[in-house]
N, C-alpha and C positions, 0 to 999 in steps of 0.2 A: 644289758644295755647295748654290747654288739649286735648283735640279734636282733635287737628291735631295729636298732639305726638300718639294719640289714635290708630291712623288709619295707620300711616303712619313708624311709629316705626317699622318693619318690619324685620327680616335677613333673607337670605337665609335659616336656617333651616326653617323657618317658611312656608318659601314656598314649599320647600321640603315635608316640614308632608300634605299641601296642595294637593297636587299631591299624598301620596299615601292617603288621606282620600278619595281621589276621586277613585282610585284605589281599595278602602278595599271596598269601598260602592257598587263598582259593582261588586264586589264578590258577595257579600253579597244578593245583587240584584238576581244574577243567580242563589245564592243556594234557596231563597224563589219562585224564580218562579218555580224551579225543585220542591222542597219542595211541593207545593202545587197545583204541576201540572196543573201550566198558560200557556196554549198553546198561546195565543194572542202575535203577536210578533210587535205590538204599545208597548208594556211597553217597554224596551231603548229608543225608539222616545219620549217617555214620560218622561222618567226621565231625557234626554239630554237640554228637552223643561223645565223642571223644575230647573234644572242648570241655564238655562238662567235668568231665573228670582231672580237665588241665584246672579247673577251679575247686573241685576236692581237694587235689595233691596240694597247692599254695594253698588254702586253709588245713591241713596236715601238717604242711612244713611249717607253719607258722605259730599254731598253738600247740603242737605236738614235738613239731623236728623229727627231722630225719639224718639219715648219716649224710646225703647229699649235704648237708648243709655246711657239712664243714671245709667242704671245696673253696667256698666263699670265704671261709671268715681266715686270714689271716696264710692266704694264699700264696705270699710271697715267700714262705719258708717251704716250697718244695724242694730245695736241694739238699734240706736233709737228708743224710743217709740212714735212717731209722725208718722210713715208711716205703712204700710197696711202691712199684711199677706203675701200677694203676692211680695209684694216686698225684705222683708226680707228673706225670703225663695231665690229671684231668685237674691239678693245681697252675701247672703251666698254661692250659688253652683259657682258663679264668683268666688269669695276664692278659691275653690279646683282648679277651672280651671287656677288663675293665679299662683297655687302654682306649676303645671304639665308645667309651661312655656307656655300654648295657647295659643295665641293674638286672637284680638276679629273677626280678618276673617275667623282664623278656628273653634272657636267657632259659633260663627253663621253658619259656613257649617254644622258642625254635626248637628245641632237642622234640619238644613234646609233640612238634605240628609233623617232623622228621619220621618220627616214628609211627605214625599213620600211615605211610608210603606203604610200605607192609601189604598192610590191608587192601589195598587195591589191586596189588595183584595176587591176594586169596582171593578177592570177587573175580579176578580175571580167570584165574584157574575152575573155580566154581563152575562160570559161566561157560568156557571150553569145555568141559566136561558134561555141559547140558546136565546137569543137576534136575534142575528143576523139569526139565521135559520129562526127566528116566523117572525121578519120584519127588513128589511135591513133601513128603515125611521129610528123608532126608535133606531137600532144599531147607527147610526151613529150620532143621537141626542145626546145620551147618550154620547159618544167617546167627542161630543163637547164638551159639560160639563164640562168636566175632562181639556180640554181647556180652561177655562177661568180667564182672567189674576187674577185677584183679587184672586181669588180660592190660585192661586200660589203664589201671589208676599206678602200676610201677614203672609204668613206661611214660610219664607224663611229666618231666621236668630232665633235669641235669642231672644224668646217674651214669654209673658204670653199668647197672641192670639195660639201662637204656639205649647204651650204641652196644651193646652185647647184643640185644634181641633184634636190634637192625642189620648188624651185619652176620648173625647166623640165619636169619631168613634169607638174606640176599645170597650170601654162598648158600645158602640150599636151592636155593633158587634158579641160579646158575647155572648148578647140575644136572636138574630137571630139564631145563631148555635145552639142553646135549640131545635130549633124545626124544624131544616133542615139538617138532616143527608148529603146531599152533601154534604155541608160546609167543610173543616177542624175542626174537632172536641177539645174537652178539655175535660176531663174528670170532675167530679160535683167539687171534692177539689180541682182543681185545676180552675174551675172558681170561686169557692166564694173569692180562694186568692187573682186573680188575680183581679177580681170585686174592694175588699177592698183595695188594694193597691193600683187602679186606683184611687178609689173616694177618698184615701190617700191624693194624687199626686194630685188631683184637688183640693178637700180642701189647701192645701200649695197654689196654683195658688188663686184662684178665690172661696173661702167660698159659694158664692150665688150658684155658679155652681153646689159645691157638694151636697147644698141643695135641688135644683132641682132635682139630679140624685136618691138622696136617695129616696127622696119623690117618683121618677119617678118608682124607684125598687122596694118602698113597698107594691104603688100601683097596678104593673104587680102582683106580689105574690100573695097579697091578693085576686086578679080578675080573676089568673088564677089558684089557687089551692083550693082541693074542700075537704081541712080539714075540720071538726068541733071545733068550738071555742072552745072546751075541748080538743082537738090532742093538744099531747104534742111541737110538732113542731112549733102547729099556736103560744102555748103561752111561746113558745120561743124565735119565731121573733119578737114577737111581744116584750118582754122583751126587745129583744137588739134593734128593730128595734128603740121604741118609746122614748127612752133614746140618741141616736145618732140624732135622729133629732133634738130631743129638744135642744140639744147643738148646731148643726147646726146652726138653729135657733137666737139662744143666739149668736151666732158669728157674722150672720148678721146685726141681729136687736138689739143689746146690751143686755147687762141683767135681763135689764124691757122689758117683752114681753106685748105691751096695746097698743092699738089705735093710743094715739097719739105720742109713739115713735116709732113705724112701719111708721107715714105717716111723721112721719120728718125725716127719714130715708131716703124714696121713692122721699122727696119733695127734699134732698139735692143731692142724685144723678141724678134727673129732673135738677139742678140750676147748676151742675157743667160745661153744655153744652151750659148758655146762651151769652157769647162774640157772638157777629156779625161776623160770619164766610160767613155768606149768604145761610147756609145750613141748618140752622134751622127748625124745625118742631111746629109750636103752641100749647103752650101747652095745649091749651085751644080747641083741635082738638077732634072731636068725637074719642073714642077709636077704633072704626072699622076704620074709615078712617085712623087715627094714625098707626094701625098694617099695612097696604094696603103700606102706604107711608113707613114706614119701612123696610119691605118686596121690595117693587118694583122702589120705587122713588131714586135718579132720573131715570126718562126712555124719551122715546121720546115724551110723550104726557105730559110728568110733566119736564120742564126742569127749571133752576134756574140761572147757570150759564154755562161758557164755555171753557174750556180749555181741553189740553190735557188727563189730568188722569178721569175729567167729562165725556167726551167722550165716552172713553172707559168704565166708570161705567154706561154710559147711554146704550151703546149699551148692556152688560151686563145683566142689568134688564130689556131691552126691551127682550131680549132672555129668562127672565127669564119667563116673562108672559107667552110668548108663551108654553116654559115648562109646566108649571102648568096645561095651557090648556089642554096639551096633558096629564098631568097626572090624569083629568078626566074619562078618557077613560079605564083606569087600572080596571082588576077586580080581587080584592084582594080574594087570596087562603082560608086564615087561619087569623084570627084576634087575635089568640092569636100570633100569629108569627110576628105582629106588633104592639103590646102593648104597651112592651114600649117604644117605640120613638114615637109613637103615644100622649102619656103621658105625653113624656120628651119635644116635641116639643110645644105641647099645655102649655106647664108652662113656657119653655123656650121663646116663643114669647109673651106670656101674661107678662113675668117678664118684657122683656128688651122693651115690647112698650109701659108700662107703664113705665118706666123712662129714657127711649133714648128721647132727643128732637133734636140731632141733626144727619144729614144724615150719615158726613161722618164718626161719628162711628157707626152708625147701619151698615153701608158698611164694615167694618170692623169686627164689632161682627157676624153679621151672617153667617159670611162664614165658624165657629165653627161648626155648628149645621148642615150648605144645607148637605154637603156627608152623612150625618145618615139619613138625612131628604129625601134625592132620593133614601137610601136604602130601608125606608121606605116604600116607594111608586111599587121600584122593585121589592121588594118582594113577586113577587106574579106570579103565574104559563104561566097566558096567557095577552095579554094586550089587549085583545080585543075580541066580541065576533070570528070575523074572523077568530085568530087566536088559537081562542078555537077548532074553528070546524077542521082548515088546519092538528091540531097538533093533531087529534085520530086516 
């Protein structure tokens, strides 16, 4: 009966703010693509397609449920000391949002219309890269991509998956623009703000994530600046850097940093996925194959079971191999210009395939990480020798 009242409690004003949230968003939409002079004119095909998916998710949430949902119902008990970081933080911001009168289907629009931002500057990086002049194949691989359900439909309401995936695109993002003057630029104080408020906002989300990020950022510094351990800079980062992690850290892995509270840590988020869903991963699997299955399974040559939404996650990962394939064939510019997501992705698949054991949240988790992780891969002048020669 919560649940329903939940969803279904509704007035006309509600659907009214409905209508012009959709209205303000695609202002908002045309002022960033003028803003950052996106000629590509798939972005509204793109964000109409992504809508669509904000009305999949609320028919999911509604005769299915999701874990999102329990943000909503009975919110006022975040200060429990029994439940996680992430969740007190995203039961606290429901507070403000029920005090402004939102019901939970415009709340979930805004996170959902939010997390489109993304997306436009993958077209904008696309579109710098002259994509489509160097080879029309890959233009329109890529274009697929940006298609893919899953891609859209866990990023499409009120989640922790959902400002996760907004703000490790944008710190990836970030990094990128360090060393690619087409870019849209930031000037330095206004990235290290924005840098720390990001990793702010994912600490509140997901602690392991910002540990990664940090780790991921002091690594790129240290690797790509050619201070002396006496510059007063290096042993200034290094002051604040190595103090923030360690709390980091401490947040993850509790107080006692040693052995064996790290591997009961690792061993309790392994055990949280073992109920028989039928999507299980062994955990007793080599670690390479484990990342592989993580990464690609289910696909067509590894299936398990079958239904509708398998289906589609199988066809998905079968796309995705192929992908990879072709991202062989990339011949990267500049290695400092993919550092770190080069870094972040190598911690971040090593963190979550050693304690994922089951599919359909690694189907879930990784789709965080793919858009940094193809920018990654984009990021680079020509994608072929071919199109090394075509383009002088």
């Amino acid at each position: 009966m919560e649940k329903f009242n939940l969803f279904y409690n509704a007035s006309y004003l509600d659907f009214l703010l409905f209508l012009a949230l959709i209205f303000f968003f695609i202002l908002v939409l045309a002022y960033i693509k003028l803003k950052i002079k996106l000629t590509t004119n798939i972005t509204f095909f793109l964000f109409f397609y992504h809508n669509l998916f904000f009305l999949i998710y609320t028919y999911y949430q509604i005769e299915i449920g999701t874990d999102a949902v329990s943000y909503f119902l009975n919110y006022e008990g975040y200060e429990r000391n029994d439940i996680s970081t992430g969740r007190v933080f995203l039961h606290k911001l429901i507070g403000y949002f029920s005090a402004l009168n939102i019901n939970i289907h415009n709340i979930n629009y805004i996170f959902s219309a939010i997390s489109f931002l993304p997306f436009l500057f993958f077209l904008k990086i696309i579109q710098e890269l002259k994509v489509y002049e160097n080879s029309k194949i890959n233009y329109y691989l890529l274009i697929s991509f940006l298609f893919l359900p899953s891609l859209h439909f866990w990023i499409s309401g009120y989640s922790k998956d959902t400002i996760s995936f907004i703000v490790i695109f944008f710190i990836s993002y970030l990094y990128i623009t360090r060393v690619d003057c087409q870019l849209p630029q930031v000037s330095n104080k206004l990235f290290i703000i924005l840098l720390f408020s990001l990793i702010i906002l994912l600490y509140s989300i997901r602690p392991h994530l910002a540990l990664l990020m940090t780790t991921s950022s002091a690594i790129y510094y240290f690797c790509s600046k050619k201070y002396s351990v006496f510059n007063y800079k290096f042993i200034l980062t290094l002051g604040l850097g190595l103090p923030i992690i360690y709390f980091l850290f401490t947040e993850v892995f509790g107080n006692t940093l040693n052995y064996e509270n790290i591997t009961r840590i690792i061993n309790m988020y392994r055990n949280l996925d073992e109920p028989n869903t039928g999507s299980q991963i062994n955990l007793d699997t080599n670690i390479v194959f484990k990342f592989i299955l993580y990464l690609f399974a289910p696909n067509i040559f590894f299936i398990q079971s079958l239904n509708l939404q398998n289906i589609i996650v199988i066809i998905e990962n079968t796309f995705l191999i192929f992908f990879f394939l072709k991202l062989f064939k990339f011949r990267l510019c500049n290695i400092k210009s993919v550092l770190f997501n080069l870094v972040m992705l190598i911690l971040f698949f090593a963190a979550m395939t050693l304690i994922t054991s089951n599919l359909g949240i690694s189907n879930r988790q990784k789709w965080m990480v793919f858009l940094p992780l193809v920018i990654t891969f984009l990021h680079v002048r020509y994608f072929n020798k071919k199109n090394l020669n075509s383009s002088k």
